[in-house]
C-alpha positions as CSV (number, residue, x, y, z in Angstrom):
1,X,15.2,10.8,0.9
2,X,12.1,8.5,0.8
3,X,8.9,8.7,-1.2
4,X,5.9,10.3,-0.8
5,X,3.1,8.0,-1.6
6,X,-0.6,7.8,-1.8
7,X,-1.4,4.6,-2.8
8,X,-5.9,3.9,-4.0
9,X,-7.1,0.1,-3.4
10,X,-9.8,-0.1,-5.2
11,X,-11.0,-3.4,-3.8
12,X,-13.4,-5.3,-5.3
13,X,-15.0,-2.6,-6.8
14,X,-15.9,-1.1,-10.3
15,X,-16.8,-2.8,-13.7
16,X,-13.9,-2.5,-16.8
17,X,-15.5,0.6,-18.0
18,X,-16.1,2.5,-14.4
19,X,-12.5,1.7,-13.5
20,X,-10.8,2.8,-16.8
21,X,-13.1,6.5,-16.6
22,X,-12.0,6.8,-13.4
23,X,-8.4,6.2,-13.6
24,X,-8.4,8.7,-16.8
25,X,-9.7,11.2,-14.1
26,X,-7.4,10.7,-11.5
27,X,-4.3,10.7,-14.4
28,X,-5.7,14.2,-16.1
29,X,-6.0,15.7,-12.3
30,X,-2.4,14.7,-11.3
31,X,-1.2,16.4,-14.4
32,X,-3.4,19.4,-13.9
33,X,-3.0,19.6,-10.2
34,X,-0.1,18.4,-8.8
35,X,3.3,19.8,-7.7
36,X,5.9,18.0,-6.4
37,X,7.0,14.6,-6.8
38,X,5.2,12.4,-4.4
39,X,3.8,9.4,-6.6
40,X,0.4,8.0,-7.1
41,X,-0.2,4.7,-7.4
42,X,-3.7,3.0,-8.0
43,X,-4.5,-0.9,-7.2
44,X,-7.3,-2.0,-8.7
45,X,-8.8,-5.6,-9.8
46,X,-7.2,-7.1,-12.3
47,X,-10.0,-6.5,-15.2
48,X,-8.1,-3.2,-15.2
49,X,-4.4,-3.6,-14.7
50,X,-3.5,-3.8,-18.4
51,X,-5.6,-0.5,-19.7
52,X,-5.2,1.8,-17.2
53,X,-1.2,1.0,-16.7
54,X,-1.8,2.4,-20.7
55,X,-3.4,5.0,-19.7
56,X,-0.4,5.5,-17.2
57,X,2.5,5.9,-19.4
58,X,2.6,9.3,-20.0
59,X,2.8,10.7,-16.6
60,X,5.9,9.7,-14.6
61,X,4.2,10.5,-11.3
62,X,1.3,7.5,-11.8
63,X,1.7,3.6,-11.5
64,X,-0.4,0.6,-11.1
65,X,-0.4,-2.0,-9.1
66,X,-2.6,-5.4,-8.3
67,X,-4.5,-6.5,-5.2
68,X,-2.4,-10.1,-4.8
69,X,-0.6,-12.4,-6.3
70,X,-0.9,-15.9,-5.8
71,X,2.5,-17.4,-4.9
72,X,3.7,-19.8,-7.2
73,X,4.7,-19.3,-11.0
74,X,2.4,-20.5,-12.8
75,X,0.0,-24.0,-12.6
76,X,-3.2,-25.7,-11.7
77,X,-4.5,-22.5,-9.8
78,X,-7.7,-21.8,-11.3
79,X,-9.0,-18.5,-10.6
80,X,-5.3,-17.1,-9.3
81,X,-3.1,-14.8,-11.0
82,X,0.6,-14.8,-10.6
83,X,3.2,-12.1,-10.3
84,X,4.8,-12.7,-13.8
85,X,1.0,-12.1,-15.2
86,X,0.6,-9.0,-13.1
87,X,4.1,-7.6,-14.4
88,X,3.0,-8.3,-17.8
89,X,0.0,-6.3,-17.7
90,X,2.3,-3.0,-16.9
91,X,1.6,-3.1,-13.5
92,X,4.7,-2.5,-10.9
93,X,3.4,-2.7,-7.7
94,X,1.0,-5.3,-5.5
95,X,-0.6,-4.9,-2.3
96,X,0.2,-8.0,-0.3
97,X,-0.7,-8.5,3.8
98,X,-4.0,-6.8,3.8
99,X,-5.9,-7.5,6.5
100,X,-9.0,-8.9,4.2
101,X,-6.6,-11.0,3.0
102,X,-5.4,-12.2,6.5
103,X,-8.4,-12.3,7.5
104,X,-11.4,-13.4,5.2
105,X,-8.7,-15.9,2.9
106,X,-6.5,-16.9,5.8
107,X,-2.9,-15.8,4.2
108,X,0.0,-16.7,7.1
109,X,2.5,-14.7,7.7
110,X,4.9,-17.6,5.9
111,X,2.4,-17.4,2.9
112,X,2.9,-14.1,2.6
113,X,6.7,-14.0,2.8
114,X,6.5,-16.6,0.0
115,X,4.3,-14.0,-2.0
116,X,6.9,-11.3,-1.1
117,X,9.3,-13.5,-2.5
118,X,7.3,-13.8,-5.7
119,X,6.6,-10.3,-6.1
120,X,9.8,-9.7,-5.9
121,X,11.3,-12.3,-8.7
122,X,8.9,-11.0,-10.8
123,X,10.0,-7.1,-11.2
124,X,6.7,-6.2,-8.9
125,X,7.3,-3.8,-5.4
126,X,5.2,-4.9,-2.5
127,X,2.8,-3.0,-0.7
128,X,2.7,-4.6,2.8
129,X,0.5,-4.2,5.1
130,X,0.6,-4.7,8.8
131,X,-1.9,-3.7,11.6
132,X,-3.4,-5.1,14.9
133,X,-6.7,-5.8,15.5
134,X,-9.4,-4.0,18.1
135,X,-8.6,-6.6,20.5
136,X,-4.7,-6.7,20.0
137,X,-4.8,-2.9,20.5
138,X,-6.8,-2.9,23.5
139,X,-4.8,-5.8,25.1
140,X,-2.1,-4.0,24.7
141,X,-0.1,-6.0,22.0
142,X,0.1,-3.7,19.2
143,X,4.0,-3.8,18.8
144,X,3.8,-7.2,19.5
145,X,1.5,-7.9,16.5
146,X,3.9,-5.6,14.4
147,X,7.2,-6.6,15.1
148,X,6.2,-10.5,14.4
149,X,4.4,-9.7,11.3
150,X,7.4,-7.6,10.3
151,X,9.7,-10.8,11.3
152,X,7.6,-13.5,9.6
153,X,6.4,-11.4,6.6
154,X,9.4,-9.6,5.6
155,X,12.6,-9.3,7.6
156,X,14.1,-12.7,5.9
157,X,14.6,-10.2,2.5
158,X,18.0,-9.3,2.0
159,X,18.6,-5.3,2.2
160,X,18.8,-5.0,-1.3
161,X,15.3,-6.5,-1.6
162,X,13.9,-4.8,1.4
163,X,14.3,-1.6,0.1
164,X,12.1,-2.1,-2.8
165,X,9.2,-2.7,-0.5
166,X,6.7,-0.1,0.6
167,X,4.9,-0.9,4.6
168,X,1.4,0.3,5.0
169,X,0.8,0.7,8.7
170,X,-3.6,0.0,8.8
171,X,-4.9,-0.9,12.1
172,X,-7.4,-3.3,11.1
173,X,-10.1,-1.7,13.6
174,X,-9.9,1.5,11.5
175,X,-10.9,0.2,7.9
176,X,-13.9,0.9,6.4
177,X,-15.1,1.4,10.2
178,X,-15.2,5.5,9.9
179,X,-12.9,5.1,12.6
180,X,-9.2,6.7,12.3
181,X,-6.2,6.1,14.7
182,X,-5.7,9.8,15.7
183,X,-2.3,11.3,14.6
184,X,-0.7,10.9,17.7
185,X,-1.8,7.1,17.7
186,X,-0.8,6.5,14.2
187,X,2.7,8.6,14.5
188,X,3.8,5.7,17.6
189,X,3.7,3.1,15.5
190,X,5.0,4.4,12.6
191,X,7.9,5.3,14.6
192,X,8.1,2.2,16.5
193,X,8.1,0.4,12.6
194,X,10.7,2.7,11.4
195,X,12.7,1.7,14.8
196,X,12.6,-2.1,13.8
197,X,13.3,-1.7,10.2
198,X,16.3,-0.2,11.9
199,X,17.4,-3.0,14.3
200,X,16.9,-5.3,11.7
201,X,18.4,-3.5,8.7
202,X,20.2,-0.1,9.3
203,X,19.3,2.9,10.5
204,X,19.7,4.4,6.9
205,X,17.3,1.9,5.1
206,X,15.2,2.5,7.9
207,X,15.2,6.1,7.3
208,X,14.5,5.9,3.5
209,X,11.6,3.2,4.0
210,X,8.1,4.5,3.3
211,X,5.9,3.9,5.7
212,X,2.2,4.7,4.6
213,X,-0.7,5.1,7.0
214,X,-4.1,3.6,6.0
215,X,-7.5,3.0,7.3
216,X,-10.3,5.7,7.1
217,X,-8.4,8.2,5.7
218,X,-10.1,10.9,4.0
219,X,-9.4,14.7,2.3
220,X,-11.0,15.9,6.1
221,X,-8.0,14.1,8.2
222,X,-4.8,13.4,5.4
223,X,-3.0,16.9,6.3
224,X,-3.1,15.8,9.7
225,X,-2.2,12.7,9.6
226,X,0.3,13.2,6.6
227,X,2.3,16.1,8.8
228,X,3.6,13.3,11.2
229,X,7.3,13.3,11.0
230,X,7.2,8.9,10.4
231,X,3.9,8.9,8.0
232,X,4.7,9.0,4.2
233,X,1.6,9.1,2.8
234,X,-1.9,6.9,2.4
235,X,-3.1,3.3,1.4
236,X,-6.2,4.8,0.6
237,X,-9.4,3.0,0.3
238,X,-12.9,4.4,-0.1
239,X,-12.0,7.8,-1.0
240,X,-9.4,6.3,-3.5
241,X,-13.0,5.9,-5.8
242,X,-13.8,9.6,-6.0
243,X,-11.2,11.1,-8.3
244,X,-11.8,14.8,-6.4
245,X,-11.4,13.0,-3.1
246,X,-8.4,10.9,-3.6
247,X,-6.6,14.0,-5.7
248,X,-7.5,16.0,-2.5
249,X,-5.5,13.5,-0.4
250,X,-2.6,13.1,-2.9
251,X,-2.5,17.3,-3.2
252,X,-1.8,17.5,0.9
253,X,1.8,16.9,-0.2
254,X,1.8,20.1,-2.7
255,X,2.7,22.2,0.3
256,X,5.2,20.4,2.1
């Protein structure tokens, strides 16, 4: 069976001592509050990784991950951080593929298969993120889009490696817009993803993939979204810094 998951990116938000109150919220509520075994994992920047994976220990339900990871080992990379620093820091997950990342920093497809790569020697799991654009959607190419960033990103993994990586499914028209693909909208591509893992893999890794849905997801719209048979859970962003909002999210699994 695959995971529930509802993932926070905290983006470039939050000074060290915001961050770390925060996080001690959102840990204290998922002890408090939360039934069942879907996991919650929290991305911040990386002034936090190391005192809020702490923080973490405790509650078997609650990891940390990282925003990137540059792709080489180590070197003459000021300002990067690499994937053996990351793991270091506690932190077992990294959200690679976002569509700031494509977008405002350029990252390839083939730079982010090497990060994938890196990630992956390095102990982290990726959080990948795919998604097609306002224009790609209305011109009709959203599988398109998804099946070559799929192809170019991720599909040259063996199947041992691919099933330690987590897809996030965020149409890029929907994030931080207030717009939301509507369940229905959401629930095609998530199946069409889940289709292609299986062409490419099995139909069994395929089925045991989570697939998360992300882009303007909120406590108003998760159930709905969250009771589509493909959708595993949330990459969550703005409400993922409101400990009552993003505990509201993570709590629409309770009841399933």
């Amino acid at each position: 069976m695959r995971k529930n998951i509802v993932a926070g990116n905290w983006k470039m938000n939050l000074d060290y001592e915001k961050g770390v109150s925060l996080f001690s919220e959102i840990v204290n509520m998922v002890k408090d509050e939360v039934v069942g075994d879907q996991e919650v994992i929290v991305c911040s920047p990386a002034i936090h990784l190391h005192s809020i994976a702490k923080l973490a220990e405790p509650v078997s339900n609650v990891a940390v991950g990282a925003q990137n990871i540059h792709q080489a080992e180590s070197g003459a990379y000021t300002g990067e951080i690499s994937g053996a620093q990351v793991k270091s820091t506690g932190a077992g997950y990294v959200i690679l593929g976002h569509s700031e990342r494509r977008a405002y920093f350029e990252e390839t497809d083939a730079l982010l298969a090497q990060k994938v790569d890196a990630a992956l020697t390095n102990g982290l799991k990726p959080i990948f993120c795919i998604g097609e654009t306002k224009d790609e959607r209305e011109g009709g190419k959203v599988f398109d889009v998804i099946k070559a960033q799929l192809e170019k990103g991720i599909f040259h993994l063996s199947s041992e490696d691919f099933e330690k990586v987590i897809l996030a499914y965020e149409p890029v028209w929907a994030i931080g817009t207030g717009l939301t693909a509507s369940p229905e909208q959401a629930q095609e591509v998530h199946a069409f993803i889940r289709e292609t893992i299986a062409n490419q893999y099995t139909q069994k890794i395929a089925d045991e993939t989570t697939i998360l849905y992300g882009g303007s997801c909120n406590p108003a719209n998760a159930n709905e979204l969250f009771s589509q048979p493909d959708i595993d859970g949330g990459l969550i962003g703005g409400a993922s810094l409101k400990s009552r909002d993003f505990l509201e999210i993570v709590k629409v699994f309770n009841t399933k």
